[in-house]
C-alpha positions as CSV (number, residue, x, y, z in Angstrom):
1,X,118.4,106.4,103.1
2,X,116.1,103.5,103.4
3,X,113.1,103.2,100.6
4,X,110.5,104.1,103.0
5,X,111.7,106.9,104.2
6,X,112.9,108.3,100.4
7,X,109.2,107.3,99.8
8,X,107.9,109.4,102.6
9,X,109.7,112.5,102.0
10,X,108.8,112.1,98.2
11,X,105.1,112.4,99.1
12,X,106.0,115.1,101.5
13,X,107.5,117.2,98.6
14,X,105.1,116.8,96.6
15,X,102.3,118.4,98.8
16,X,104.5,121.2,99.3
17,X,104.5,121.6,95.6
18,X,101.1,121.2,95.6
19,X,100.3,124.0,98.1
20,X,102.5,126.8,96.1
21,X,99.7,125.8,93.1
22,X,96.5,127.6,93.3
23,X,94.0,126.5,95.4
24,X,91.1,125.2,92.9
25,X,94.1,123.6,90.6
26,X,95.4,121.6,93.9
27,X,91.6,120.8,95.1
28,X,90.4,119.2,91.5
29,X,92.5,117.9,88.9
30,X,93.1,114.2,89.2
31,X,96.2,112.4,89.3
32,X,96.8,110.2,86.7
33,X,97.6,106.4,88.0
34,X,101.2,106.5,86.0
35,X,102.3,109.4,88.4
36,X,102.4,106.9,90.7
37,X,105.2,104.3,91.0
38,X,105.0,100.8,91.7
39,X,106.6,99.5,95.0
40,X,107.1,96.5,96.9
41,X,107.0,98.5,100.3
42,X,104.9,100.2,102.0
43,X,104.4,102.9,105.3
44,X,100.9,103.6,106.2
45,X,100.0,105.2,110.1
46,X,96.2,105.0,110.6
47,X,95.0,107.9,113.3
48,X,92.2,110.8,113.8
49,X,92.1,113.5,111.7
50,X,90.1,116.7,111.8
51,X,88.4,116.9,108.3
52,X,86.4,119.2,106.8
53,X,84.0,117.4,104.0
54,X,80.7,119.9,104.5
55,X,81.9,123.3,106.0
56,X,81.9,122.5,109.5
57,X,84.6,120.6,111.3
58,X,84.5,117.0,112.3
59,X,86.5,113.9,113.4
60,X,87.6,111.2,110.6
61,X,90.2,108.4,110.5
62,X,92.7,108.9,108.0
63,X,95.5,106.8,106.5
64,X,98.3,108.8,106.0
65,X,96.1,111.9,106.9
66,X,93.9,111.7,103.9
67,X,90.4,110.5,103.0
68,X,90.7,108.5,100.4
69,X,94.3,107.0,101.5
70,X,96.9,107.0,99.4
71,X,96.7,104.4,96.7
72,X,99.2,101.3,96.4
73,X,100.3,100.6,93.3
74,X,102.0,97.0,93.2
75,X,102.8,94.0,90.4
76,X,101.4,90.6,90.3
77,X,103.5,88.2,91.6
78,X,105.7,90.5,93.9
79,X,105.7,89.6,97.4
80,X,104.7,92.5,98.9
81,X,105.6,94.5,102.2
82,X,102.7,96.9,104.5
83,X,103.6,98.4,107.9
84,X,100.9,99.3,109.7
85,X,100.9,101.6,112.8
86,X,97.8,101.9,115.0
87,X,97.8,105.8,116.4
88,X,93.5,105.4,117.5
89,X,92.5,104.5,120.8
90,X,91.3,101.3,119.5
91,X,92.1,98.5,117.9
92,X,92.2,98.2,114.4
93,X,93.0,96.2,111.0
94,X,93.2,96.5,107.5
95,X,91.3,94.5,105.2
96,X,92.9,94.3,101.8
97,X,89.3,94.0,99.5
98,X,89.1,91.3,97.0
99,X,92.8,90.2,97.4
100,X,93.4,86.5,97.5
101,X,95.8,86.2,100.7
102,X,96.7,84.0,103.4
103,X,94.4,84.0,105.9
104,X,96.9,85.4,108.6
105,X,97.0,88.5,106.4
106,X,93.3,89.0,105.7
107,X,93.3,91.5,108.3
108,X,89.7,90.7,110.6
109,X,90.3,91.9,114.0
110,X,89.5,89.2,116.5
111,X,89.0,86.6,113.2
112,X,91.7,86.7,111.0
113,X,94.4,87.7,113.6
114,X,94.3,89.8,116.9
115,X,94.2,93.4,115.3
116,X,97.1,95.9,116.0
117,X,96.2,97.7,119.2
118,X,97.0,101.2,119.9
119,X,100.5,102.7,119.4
120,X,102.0,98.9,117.9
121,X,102.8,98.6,114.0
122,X,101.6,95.2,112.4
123,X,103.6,94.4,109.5
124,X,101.9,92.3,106.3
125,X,103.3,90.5,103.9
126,X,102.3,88.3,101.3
127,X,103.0,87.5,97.4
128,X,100.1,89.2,95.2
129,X,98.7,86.3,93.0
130,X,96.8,88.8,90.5
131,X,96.0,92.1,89.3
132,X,93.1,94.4,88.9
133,X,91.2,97.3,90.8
134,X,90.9,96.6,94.2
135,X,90.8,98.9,97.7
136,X,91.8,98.5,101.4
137,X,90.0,99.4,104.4
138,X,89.5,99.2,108.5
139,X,87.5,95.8,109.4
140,X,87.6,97.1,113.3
141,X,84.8,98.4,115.2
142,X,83.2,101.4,112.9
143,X,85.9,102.8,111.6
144,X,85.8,102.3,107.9
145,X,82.6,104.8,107.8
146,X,85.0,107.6,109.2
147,X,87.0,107.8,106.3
148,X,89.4,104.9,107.1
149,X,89.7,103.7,103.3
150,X,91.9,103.7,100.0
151,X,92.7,102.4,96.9
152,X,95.1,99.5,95.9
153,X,96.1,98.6,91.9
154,X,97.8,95.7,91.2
155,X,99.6,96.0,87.7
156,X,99.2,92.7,85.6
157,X,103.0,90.8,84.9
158,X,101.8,90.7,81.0
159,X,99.4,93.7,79.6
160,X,95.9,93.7,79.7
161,X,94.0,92.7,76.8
162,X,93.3,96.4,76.1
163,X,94.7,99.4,75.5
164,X,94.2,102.9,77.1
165,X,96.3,106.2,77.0
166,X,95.3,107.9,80.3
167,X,94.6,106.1,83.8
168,X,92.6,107.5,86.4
169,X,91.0,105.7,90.2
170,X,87.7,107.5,91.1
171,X,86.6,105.9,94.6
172,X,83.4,106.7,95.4
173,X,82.3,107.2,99.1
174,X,79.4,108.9,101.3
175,X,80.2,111.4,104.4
176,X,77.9,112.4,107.5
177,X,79.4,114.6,109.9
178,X,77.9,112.1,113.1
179,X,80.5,109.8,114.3
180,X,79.4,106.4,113.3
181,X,78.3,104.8,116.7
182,X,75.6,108.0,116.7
183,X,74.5,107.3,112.8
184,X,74.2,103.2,114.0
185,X,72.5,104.0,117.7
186,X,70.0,106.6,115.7
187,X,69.2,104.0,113.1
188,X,68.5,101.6,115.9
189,X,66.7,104.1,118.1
190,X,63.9,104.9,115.4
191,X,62.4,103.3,112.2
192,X,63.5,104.8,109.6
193,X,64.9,107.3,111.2
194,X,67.1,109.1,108.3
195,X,64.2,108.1,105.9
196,X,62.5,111.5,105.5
197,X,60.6,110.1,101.9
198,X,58.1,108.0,104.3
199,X,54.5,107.9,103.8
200,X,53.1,109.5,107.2
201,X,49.8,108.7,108.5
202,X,48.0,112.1,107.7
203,X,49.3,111.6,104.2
204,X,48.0,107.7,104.0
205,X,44.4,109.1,105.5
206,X,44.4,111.3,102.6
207,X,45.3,109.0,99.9
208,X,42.4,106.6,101.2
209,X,40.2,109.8,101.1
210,X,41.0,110.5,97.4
211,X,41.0,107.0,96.1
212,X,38.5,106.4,93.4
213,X,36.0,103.7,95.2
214,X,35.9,101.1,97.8
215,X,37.7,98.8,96.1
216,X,40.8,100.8,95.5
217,X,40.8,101.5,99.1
218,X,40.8,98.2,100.3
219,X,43.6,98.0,97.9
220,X,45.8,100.6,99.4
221,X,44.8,99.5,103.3
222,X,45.6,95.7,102.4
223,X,49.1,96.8,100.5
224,X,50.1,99.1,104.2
225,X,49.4,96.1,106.3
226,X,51.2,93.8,104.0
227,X,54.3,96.4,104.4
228,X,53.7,96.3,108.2
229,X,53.7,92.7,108.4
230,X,57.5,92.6,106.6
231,X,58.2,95.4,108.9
232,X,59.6,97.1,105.4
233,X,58.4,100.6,104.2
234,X,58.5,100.8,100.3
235,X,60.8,104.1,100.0
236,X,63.7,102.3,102.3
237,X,66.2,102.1,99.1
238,X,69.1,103.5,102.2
239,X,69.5,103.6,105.4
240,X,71.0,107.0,105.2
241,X,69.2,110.6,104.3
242,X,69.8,114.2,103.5
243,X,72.3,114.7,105.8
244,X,75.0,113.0,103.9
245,X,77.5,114.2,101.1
246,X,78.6,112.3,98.2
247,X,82.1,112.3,97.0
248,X,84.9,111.4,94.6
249,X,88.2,110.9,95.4
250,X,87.1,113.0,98.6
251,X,85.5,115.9,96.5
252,X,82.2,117.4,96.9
253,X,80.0,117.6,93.6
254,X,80.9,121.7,94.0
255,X,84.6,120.9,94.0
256,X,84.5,119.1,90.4
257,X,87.1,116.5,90.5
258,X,88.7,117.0,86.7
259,X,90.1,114.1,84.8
260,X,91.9,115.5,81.7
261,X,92.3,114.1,78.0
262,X,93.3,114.5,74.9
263,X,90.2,114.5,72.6
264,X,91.0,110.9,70.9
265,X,92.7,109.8,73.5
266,X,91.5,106.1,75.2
267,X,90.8,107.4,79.5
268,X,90.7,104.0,81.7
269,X,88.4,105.0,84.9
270,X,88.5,102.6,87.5
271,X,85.5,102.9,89.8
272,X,85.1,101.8,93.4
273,X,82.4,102.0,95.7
274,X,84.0,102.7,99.1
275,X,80.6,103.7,100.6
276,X,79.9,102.6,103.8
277,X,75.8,103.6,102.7
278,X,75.4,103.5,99.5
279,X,74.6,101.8,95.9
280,X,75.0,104.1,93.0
281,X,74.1,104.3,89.2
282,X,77.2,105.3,87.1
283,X,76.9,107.6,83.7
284,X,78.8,110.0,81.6
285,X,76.0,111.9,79.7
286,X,76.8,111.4,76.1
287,X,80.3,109.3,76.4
288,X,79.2,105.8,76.3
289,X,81.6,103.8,78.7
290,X,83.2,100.1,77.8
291,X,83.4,97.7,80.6
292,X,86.6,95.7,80.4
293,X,86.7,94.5,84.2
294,X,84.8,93.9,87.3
295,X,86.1,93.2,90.4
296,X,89.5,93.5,89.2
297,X,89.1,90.9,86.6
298,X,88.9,90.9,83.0
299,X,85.8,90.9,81.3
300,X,84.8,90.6,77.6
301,X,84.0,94.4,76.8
302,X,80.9,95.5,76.9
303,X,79.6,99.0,75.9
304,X,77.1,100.7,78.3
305,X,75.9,104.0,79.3
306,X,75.1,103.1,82.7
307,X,75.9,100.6,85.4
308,X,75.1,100.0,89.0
309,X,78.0,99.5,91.6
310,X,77.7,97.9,94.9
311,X,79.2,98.2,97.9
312,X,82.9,97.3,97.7
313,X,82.4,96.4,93.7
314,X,84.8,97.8,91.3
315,X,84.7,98.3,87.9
316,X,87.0,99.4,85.0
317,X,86.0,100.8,82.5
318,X,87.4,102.4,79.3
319,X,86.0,105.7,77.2
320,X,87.1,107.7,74.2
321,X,85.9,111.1,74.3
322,X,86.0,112.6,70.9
323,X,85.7,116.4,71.3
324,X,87.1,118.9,73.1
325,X,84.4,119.5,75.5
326,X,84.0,118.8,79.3
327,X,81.6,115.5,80.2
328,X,80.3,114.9,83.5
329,X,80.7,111.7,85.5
330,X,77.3,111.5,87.3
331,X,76.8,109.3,90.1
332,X,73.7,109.8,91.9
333,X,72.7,106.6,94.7
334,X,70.1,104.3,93.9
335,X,67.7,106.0,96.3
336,X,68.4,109.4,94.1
337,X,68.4,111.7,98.0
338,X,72.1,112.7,96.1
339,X,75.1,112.3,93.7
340,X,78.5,112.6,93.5
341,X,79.9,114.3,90.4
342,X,82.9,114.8,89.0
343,X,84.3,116.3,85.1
344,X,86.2,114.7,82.1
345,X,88.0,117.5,80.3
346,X,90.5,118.5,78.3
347,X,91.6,121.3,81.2
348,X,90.7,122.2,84.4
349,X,87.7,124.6,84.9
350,X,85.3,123.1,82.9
351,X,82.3,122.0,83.3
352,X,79.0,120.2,82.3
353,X,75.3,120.1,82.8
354,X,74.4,118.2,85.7
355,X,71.6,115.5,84.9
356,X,68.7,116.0,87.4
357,X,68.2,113.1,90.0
358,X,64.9,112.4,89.2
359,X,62.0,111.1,91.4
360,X,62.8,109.0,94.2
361,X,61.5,105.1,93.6
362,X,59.5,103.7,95.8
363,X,58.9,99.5,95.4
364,X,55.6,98.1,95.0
365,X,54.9,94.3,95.9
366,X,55.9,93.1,92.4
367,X,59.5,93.5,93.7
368,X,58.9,91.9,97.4
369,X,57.8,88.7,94.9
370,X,54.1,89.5,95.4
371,X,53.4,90.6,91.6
372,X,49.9,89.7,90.8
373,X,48.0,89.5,94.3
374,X,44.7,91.1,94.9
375,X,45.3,93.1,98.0
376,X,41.9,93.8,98.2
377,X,40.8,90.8,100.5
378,X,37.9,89.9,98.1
379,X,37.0,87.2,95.8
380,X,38.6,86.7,92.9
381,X,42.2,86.8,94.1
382,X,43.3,85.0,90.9
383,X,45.0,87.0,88.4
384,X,45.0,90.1,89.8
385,X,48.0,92.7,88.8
386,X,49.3,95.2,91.0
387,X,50.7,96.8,88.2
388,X,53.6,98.1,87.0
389,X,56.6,100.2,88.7
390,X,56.1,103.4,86.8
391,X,57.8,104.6,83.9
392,X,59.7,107.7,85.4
393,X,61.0,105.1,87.8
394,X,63.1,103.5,85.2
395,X,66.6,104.2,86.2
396,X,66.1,102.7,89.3
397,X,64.0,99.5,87.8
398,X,66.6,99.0,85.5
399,X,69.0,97.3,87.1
400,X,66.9,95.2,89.7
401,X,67.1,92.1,87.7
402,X,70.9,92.1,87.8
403,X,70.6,89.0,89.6
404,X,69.2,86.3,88.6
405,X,65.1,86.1,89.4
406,X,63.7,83.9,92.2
407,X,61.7,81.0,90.9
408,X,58.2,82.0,91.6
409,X,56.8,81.1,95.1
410,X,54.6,78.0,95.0
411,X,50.9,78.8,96.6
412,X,48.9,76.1,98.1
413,X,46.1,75.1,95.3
414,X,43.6,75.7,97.9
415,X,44.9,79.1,98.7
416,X,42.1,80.6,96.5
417,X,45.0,82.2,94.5
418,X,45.1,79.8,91.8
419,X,45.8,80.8,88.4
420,X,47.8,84.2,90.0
421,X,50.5,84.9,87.7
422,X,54.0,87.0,88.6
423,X,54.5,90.2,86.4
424,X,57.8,91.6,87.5
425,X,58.4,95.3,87.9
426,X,62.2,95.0,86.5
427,X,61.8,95.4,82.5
428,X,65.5,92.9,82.7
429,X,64.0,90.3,85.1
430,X,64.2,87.0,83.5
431,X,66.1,88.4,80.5
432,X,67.2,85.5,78.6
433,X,71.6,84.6,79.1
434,X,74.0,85.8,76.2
435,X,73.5,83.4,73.6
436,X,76.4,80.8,72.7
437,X,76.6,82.3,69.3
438,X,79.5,84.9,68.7
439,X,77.8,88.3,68.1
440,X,79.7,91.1,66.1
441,X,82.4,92.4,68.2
442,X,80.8,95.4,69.5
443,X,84.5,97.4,69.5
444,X,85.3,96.7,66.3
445,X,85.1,101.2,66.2
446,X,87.4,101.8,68.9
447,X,91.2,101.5,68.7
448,X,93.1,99.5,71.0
449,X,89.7,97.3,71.4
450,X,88.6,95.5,68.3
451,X,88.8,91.6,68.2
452,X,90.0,91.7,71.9
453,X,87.9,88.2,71.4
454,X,89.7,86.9,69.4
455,X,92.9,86.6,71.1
456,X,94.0,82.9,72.5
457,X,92.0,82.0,75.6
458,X,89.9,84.5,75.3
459,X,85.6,84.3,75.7
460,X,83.0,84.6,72.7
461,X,82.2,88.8,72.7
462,X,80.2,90.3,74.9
463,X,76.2,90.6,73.9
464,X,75.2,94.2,72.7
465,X,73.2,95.6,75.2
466,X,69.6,97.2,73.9
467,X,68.8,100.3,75.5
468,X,65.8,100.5,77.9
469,X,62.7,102.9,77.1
470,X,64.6,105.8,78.3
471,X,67.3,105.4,75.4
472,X,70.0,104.0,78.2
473,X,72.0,100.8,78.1
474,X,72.5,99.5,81.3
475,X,74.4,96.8,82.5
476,X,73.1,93.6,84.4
477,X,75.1,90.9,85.9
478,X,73.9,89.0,83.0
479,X,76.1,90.9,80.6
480,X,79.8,89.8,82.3
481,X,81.3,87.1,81.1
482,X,84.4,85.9,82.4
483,X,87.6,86.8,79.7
484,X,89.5,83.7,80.1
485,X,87.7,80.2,81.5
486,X,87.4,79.8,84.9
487,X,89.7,77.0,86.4
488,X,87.6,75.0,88.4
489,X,84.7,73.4,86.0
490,X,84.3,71.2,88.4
491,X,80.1,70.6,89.1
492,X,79.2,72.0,92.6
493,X,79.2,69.2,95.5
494,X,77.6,71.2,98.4
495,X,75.0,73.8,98.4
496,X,74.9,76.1,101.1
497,X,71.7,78.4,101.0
498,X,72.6,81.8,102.8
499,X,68.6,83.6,103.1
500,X,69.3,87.4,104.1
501,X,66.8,88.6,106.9
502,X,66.8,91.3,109.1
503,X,64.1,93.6,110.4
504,X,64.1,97.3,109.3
505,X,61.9,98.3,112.0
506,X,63.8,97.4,114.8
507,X,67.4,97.8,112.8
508,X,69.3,94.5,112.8
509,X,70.2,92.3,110.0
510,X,70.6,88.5,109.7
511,X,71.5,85.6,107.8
512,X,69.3,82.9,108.0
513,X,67.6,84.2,110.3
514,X,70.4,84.7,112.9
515,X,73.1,87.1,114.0
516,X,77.0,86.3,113.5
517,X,77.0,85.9,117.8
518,X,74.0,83.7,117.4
519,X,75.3,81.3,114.8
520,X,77.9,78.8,114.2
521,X,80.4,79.1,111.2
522,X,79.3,78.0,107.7
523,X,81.9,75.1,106.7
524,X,83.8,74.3,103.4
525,X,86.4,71.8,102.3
526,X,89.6,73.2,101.2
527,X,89.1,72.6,97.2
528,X,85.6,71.9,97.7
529,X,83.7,72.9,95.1
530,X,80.6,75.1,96.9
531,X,77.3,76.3,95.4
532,X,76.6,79.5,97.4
533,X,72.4,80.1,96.8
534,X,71.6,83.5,98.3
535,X,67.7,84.1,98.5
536,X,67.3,87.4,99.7
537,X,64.2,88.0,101.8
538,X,64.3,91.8,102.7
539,X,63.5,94.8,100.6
540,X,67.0,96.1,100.6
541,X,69.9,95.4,97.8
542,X,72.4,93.4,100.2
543,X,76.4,93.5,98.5
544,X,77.4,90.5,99.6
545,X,80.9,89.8,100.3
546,X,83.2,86.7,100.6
547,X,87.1,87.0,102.1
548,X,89.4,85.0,100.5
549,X,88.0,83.2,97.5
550,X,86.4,84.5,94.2
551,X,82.8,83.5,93.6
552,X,82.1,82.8,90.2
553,X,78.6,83.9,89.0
554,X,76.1,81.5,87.5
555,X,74.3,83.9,85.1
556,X,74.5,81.5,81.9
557,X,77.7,81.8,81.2
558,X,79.0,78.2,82.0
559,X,82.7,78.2,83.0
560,X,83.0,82.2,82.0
561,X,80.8,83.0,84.3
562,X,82.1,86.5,85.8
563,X,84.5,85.9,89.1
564,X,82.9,88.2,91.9
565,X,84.2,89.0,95.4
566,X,81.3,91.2,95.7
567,X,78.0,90.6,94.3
568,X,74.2,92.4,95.0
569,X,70.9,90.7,95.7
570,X,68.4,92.5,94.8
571,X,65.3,92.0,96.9
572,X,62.9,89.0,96.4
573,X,65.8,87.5,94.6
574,X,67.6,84.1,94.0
575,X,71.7,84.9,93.0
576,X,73.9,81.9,92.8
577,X,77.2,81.4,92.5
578,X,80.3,78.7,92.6
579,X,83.1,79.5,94.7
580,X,86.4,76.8,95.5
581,X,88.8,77.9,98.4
582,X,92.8,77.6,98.0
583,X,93.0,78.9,101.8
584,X,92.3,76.9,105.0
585,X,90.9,79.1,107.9
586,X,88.2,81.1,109.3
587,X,87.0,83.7,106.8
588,X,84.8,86.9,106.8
589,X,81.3,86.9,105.0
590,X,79.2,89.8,105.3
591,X,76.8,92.5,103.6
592,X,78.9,95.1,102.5
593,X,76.3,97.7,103.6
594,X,78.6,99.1,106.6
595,X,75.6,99.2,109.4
596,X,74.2,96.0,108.1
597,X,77.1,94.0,108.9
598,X,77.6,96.0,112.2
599,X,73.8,94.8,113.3
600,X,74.2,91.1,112.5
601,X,74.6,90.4,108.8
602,X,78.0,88.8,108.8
603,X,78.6,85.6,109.3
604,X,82.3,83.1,109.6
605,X,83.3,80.6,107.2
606,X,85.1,77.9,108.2
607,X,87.8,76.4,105.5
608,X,89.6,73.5,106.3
């Protein structure tokens, strides 16, 4: 019997096991990463499934009939084998996230390669040139929001530079029971249309009617018409709304997905954000977490107790709990309308408080970059402060300076603004870079990580983080640095500014100013080295996403800067980055936000 088919009647068997244990053991205990073996090949049939994510049936797409697919565990170096056979209606492709391939292989419908129409299997195959957390998914029509996603691991050919006892994938996706074309023609159809958090008119009226004197009122007029002018709304943190469900591994918060451990034992979670809608804040109340990759590459550790995750971002990380007492993985989005939640413990059926959500943000004009102007329309413009984002809204502030802050706007001297000074929102914006100094190795506590620095090739440590008025330690891109040095240290030759527009009113999303059917393709040298200046000009986080090359961050870091294949720009916000492509041919470049992309934000890269 071939090694497919042994393979295929392996997986079989084991679901039949499955079913003869009880139901809530099946639905909720994780499986650990070692319980599955590494291969060369692989089967995979993509087709529609009837799911059932909220209690009432629906249509999905499914790989292999599940939502997440099933993972693909390979090793670096291995050339590597993936049939593919199409069962839709449509066409489709897979898109293997943050893998470095040829560009035959890359898997973009219509860009990369023609797509494998209905009822044909495509076969890939290409050698795997590293290793780390990554994910596949459909990059045809709108398929991936269905459920048309998985995870892939590509074991290292020597060990990581850290140690761990138990190994667990927890993807992270959002559900809606509306097919996707009806989710993107109601977003279109409507501002705002799953954006129930909106200010109405009766509600403005009052707040005019209640405001203290004239001059707060012409405050709060001038501030609406500045929104209207943007054609933003300040509580449009996501496109999406009540209706949908937040899940890991496929699990509603109810179903409490269970990771178990030892108490001592070293648990390696490797997080991925295969949300279609979403950003999300990541925390395990009272278990502080230790960041040792990102974007399937190593990092210098870093101990947090929260971090944000994009869009098609991973991010490994490594925690030791010490009791014998359940944790809870809380991951609520950005926009906090809902979380997914799932349990570390040392057995199944147990449980932890549930952090509350806490109130929804809402951004002021200090984030849009206009920190400091007197809305008012009077005299006196200069110096003005709108004031600060307020202090319950901390979780949410806390991680808008992840990027690196947009030089202030210059304003005409006879602007009557003169002497108007920005005061950001984000307590982190403008944070100075880790120091070139070697702190204290931060792991020094934890077996299996102390003086991971200090092994050959390796970075200084990683800074200690100080926690923000709410006692948390959250991450910021300015906290990754790179393990080993980055190859090309080369100084950049060609800029190419990518500004992210779009219009939230009318639904459609640009860059610079144009749709992907609009545009020609950007252009890079093969080995060129490429300064990629993103300046985002909406009110909306935008994951950014590059096929076929790693960007590597400029946050101060010099030639460690972290390598990104996904990276968020916050709005208002200047992120750049250095990226050299090994790989001639047109590439995909896009906002990771699923309907984003689908309205115009993508763009093609021409490498030759």
């Amino acid at each position: 019997m071939d090694t497919p088919k042994r393979r295929t009647l392996q997986t079989l068997a084991g679901l039949g096991a499955l079913a003869a244990l009880p139901s809530a053991w099946a639905q909720v205990r994780a499986v650990e990463l070692r319980n599955t073996p590494v291969s060369r090949e692989y089967d995979l049939s993509v087709a529609e499934t009837p799911l059932n994510i909220t209690g009432k049936p629906a249509q999905g797409i499914t790989i292999n009939g599940t939502m997440p697919g099933p993972v693909l565990r390979f090793r670096e170096g291995d050339e590597v084998v993936i049939r593919v056979t199409n069962n839709l209606r449509e066409v489709t492709g897979i898109h293997w996230h943050g893998l470095l391939v040829p560009n035959d292989q890359d898997g973009v419908p219509g860009v990369t390669y023609p797509g494998i129409r209905p009822g044909e299997t495509f076969t890939y195959r290409f050698k795997l040139r590293q290793s780390g957390t990554y994910w596949y998914h459909s990059h045809a029509a709108l398929q991936e929001a269905a459920g048309y996603f998985a995870p892939l691991i590509v074991e290292p050919a020597r060990p990581d530079p850290f140690q761990y006892d138990r190994d667990y994938i927890v993807v992270i996706s959002d559900w809606i029971d509306t097919p996707p074309q009806q989710v993107l023609a109601n977003l279109k159809k409507q501002d705002g249309y799953y954006n129930y958090r909106r200010v109405t008119t009766p509600q403005f009226f009052a707040q005019l009617r209640s405001a203290p004197d004239a001059k707060a009122r012409d405050t709060l007029w001038a501030e609406r018409m500045e929104w209207a002018k943007m054609r933003m709304d300040p509580t449009d943190y996501s496109d999406g709304g009540d209706e949908w469900s937040f899940l890991l591994q496929g699990k509603r918060p109810d179903e409490n997905w269970t990771g178990l451990f030892k108490p001592g034992e070293r648990v390696r979670l490797r997080f991925i954000n295969a949300s279609p809608m979403n950003l999300y804040d990541v925390r395990i109340p009272g278990l502080p977490m230790t960041v040792v990759q990102a974007d399937g590459q190593n990092v210098n550790p870093v101990e947090v107790d929260e971090f944000r995750i994009g869009n098609g971002e991973t991010y490994d990380v490594i925690v030791q709990p010490k009791e014998a007492k359940a944790y809870t993985i809380f991951v609520p989005t950005i926009a906090r309308i809902g979380y997914a939640r799932g349990t570390l413990a040392p057995e199944v059926g147990m449980s932890a408080p549930v952090p509350e959500l806490g109130p929804k943000p809402v951004r002021t004009m200090a984030d849009m970059g206009m920190a400091g102007m007197d809305m008012s329309g009077g005299d006196g413009m200069a110096g003005m402060d709108m004031g600060q984002a307020p202090a319950s809204d901390a979780a949410a502030a806390g991680h808008a300076g992840m990027a690196m802050p947009a030089p202030a706007k210059a304003v005409a001297p006879d602007s009557g603004m003169s002497g108007m000074t920005v005061k950001p929102t984000d307590p982190h914006a403008g944070m100075a870079m880790p120091a070139s100094t070697k702190p204290a190795d931060p792991h020094a506590g934890m077996p299996g990580m102390a003086g991971m620095a200090e092994m050959p090739g390796m970075s200084a440590a990683a800074p200690k983080i100080e926690p923000s008025s709410d006692g948390l330690r959250r991450l910021t891109y300015a906290h990754l640095r790179a393990a080993t040095r980055n190859a090309d240290d080369r100084a950049p030759e060609k800029e190419l500014l990518v500004r992210l527009t779009g219009d939230m009113a009318r639904y459609f999303w640009t860059m610079n100013g144009q749709k992907m059917s609009q545009a020609a393709p950007f252009e890079m040298g093969l080995g060129q080295r490429v300064r990629i200046k993103f300046v985002n000009e909406t009110m909306m986080e935008h994951p950014m996403h590059l096929h076929g090359v790693f960007m590597e961050l400029v946050n101060g870091n010099g030639v460690f800067g972290p390598r990104k294949h996904t990276i968020i720009v916050p709005p208002a916000q200047t992120v750049e980055l250095d990226a050299t492509f090994e790989d001639e041919g047109m590439w995909a470049f896009h906002c990771h936000l699923f309907y984003h992309a689908a309205t115009g934000m993508m763009r093609l890269v021409k490498v030759a």
